[in-house]
Legacy VTK file of the C-alpha trace (Angstrom):
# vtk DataFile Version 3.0
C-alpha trace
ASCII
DATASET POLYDATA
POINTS 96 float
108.200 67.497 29.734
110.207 70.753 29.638
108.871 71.749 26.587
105.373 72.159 28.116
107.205 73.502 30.828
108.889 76.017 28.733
105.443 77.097 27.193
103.850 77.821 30.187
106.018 81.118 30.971
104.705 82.985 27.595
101.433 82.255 28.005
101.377 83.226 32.040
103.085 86.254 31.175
100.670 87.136 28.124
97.521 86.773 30.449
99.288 88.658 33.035
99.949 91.504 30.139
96.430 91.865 28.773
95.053 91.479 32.864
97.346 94.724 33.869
96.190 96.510 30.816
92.696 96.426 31.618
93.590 97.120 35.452
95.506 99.709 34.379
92.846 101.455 32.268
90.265 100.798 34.926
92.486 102.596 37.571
93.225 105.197 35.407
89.387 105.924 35.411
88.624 105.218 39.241
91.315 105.361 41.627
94.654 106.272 40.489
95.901 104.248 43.009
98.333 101.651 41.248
101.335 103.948 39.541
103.938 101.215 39.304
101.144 98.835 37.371
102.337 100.959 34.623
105.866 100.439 34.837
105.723 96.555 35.266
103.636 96.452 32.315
105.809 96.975 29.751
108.697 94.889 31.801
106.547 92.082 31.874
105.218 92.446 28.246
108.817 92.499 26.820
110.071 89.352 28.865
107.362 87.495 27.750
108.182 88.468 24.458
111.336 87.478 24.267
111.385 84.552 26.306
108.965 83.245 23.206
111.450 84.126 20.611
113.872 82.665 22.103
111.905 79.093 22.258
109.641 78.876 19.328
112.323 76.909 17.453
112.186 74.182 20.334
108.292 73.614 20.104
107.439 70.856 18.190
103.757 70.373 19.647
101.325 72.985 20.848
102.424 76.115 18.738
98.609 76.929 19.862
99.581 77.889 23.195
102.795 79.242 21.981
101.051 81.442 20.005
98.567 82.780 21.841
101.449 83.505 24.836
103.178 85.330 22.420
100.014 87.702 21.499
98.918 88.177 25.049
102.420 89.362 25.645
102.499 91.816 22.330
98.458 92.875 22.557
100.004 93.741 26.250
102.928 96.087 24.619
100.526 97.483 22.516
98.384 98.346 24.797
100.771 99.945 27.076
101.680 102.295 24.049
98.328 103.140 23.737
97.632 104.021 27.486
101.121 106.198 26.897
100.153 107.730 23.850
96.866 108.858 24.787
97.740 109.956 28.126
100.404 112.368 26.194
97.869 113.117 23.920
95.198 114.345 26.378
98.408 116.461 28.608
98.571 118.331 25.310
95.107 119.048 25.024
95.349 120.188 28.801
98.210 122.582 28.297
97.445 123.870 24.780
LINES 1 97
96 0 1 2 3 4 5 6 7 8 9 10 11 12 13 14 15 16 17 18 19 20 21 22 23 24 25 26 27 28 29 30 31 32 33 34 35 36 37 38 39 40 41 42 43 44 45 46 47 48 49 50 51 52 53 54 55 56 57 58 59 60 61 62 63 64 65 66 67 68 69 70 71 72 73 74 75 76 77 78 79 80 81 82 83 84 85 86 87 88 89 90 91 92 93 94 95
């Protein structure tokens, strides 16, 4: 029973990732209204992250759902890179 507990957390948090990068580039778009969406992002991204590091040698059945925690949580990472990246990106092409 607490493994399936245990896999529940990575997989939450990996939804949650990919969800805030998608409300995150929507806002940036529209309203400009969330600024610390951003900065939980990567928080949240990293946690999750680790957290499934730290138990994939305790899962014995559904490595499925481990798995697919663990890339919602690094697709979320990588996303928030690319949000940062091209947001620096375009600021250079505004000051230069």
């Amino acid at each position: 029973m607490d493994e399936e507990r245990s896999l529940i957390l990575p997989l939450v948090l990996g939804l949650l990732s990919v969800a805030f990068v998608g409300i995150s580039l929507w806002d940036a778009y529209h309203s400009r209204s969330l600024p610390m969406l951003i900065v939980a992002l990567p928080v949240i991204s990293v946690v999750g992250m680790i957290f499934s590091l730290i138990i994939r040698k305790t899962i014995r059945k559904h490595k499925g759902i481990w798995l697919l925690g663990f890339l919602g949580c690094l697709a979320g990472f990588m996303g928030f890179l690319l949000i940062e990246v091209l947001s620096l990106y375009n600021m250079g092409l505004a000051l230069g």
